[in-house]
C-alpha positions in Angstrom: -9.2 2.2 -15.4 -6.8 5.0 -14.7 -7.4 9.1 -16.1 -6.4 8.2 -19.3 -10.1 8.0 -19.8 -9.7 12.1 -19.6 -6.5 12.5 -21.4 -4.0 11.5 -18.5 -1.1 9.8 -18.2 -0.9 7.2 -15.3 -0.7 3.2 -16.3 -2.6 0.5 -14.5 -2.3 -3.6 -14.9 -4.4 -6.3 -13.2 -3.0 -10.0 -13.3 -3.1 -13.2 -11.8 0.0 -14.8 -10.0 0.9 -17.8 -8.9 3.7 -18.1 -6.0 7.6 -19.0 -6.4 7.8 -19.5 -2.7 9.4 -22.7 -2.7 9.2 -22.9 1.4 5.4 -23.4 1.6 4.6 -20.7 4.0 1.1 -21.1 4.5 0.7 -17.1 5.4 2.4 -17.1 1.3 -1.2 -17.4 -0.9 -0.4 -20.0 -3.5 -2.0 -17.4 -6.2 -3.2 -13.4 -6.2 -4.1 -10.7 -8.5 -1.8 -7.8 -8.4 -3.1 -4.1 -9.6 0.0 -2.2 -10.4 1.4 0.9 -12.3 2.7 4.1 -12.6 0.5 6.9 -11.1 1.1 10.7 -13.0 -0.3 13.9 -12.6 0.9 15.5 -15.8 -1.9 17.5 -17.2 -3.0 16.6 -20.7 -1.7 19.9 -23.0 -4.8 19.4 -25.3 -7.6 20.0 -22.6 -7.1 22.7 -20.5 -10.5 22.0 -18.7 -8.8 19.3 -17.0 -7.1 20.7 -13.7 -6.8 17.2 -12.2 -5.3 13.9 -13.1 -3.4 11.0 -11.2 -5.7 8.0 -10.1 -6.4 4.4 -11.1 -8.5 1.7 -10.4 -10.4 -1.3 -11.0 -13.7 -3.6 -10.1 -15.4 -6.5 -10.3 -17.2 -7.2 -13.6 -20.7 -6.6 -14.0 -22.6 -9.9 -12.7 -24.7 -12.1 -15.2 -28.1 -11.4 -15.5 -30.8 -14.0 -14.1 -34.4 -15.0 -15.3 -35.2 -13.0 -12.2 -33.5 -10.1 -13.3 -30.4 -8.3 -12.7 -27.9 -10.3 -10.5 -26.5 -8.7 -6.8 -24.9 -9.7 -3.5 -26.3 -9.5 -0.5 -24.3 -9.1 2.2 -26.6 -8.4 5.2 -25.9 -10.9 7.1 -22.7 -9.6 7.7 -20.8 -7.2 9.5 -17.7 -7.3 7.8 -15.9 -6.6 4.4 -12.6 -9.0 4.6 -9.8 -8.5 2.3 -6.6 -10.5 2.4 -3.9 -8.3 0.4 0.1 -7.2 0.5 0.4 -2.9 0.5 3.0 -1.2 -1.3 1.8 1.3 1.5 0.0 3.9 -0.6 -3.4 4.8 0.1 -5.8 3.1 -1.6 -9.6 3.0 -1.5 -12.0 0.0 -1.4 -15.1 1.0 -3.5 -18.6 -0.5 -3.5 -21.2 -0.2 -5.9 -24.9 -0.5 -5.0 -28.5 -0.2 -6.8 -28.9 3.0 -6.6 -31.1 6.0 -8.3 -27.9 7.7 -9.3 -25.8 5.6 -10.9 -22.4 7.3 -10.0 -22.4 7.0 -6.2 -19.9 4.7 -4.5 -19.6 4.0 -1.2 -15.9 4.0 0.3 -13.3 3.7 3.3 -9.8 4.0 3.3 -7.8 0.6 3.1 -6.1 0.6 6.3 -3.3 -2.5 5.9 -0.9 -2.4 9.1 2.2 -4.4 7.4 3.2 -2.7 4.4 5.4 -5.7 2.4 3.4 -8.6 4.5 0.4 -10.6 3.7 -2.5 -9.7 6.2 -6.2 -9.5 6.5 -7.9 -6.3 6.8 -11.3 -5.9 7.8 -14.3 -3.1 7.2 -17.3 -2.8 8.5 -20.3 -2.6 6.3 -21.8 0.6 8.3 -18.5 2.6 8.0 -18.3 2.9 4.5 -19.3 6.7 3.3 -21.6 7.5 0.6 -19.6 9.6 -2.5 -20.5 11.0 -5.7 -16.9 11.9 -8.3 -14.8 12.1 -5.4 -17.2 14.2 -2.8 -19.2 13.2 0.3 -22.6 12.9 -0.3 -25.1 14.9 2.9 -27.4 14.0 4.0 -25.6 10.3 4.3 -27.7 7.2 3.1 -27.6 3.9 4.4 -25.9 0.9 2.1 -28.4 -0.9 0.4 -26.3 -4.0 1.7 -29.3 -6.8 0.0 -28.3 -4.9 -3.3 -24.2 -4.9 -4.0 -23.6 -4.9 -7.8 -19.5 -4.6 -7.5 -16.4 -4.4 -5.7 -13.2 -2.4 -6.2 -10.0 -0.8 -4.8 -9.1 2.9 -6.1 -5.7 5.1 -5.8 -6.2 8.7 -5.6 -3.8 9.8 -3.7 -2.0 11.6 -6.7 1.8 11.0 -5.5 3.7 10.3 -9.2 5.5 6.7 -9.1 4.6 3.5 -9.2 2.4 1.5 -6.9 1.3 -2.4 -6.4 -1.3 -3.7 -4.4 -1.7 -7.6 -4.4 -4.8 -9.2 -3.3 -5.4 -13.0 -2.8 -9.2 -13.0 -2.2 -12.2 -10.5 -0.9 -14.8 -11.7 1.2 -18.1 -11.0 3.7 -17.5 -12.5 7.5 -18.5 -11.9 11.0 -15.8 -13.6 12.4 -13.0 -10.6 13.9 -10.7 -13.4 15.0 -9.6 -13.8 11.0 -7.8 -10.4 11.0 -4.4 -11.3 12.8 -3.5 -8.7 16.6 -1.2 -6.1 15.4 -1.0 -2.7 16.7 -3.8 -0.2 15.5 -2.9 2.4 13.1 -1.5 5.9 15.2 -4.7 8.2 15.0 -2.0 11.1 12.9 -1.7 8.6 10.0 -5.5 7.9 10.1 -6.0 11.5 9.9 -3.7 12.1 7.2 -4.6 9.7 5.5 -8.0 10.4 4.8 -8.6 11.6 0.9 -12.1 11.9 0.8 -13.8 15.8 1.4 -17.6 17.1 1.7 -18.4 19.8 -0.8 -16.7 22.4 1.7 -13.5 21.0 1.0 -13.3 19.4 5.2 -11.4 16.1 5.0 -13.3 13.3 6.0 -11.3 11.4 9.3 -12.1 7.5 9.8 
């Protein structure tokens, strides 16, 4: 999905890999997905109602339906969202879809990968993810309805023209820290920076 869907002009692809590495590194995945494109913010000349363009994204498809209903995760029992992926760097967004009375609300937290170029795991705890609606903090904030995830997916909305790739090898619930490997934590400017999302007043949301 990119803003094509409103006229724009930036290009997204999802695909499966398998490695080349012919050294068997076992940090080296032997197969990943990789989202990658070309991010624009040209304006479309034939809707001048849109003042805002430049993002892409994708999710996990819509789960089968059961005899008992509508198939979702539960992820309760865990404290953490894992996710083992290579950055290009940029500043992407993992977003999460829950039953919910409006449809359109996703929660989200800044993906926070410490080795641009480099395999690592990052971890995200459930209880840190912020409620949105289009792009906006949501106040009062609810909690998760964590017995009741219908999707999972990874946004960029940072709106810097070029091209961007983001592979991922897999995505996973855990309560085990130890998985993530000890680097250095992120310098508390770049956090700051970093942060994309905004309440209604247009204050930046810090991590």
């Amino acid at each position: 999905m990119t803003d094509k869907t409103i006229g724009g002009f930036s290009e997204s692809n999802f695909d499966f890999h398998k490695s080349t590495d012919i050294n068997n590194d076992p940090k080296i995945p032997s197969a990943y997905a990789r989202f990658h494109g070309n991010i624009s913010t040209r304006l479309p000349s034939d809707r001048p109602n849109i003042q805002r363009t430049g993002f892409a994204g994708f999710r996990s498809p819509d789960q089968r339906p059961t005899a008992f209903g509508r198939s979702m995760w539960d992820i309760d029992p865990y404290i953490y969202l894992a996710l083992r992926v290579k950055s290009d760097g940029r500043s992407y967004f993992v977003n999460l879809q829950t039953e919910s009375v409006e449809p359109s609300d996703l929660h989200q937290h800044r993906l926070f990968p410490k080795r641009p170029g480099q395999w690592e795991t990052v971890l995200i705890k459930w209880n840190d993810f912020v409620r949105t609606n289009h792009g906006f903090v949501v106040e009062p904030q609810t909690e998760m309805l964590r017995q009741k995830v219908l999707t999972v997916g990874i946004g960029l909305t940072d709106r810097v023209d070029g091209p961007f790739e983001l592979c991922i090898e897999r995505v996973w619930a855990t309560n085990d820290p130890s998985e993530v490997e000890v680097t250095e934590e992120p310098k508390a400017e770049t956090v700051a920076e970093g942060g994309q999302l905004r309440n209604k007043k247009g204050e930046k949301v810090r991590w």
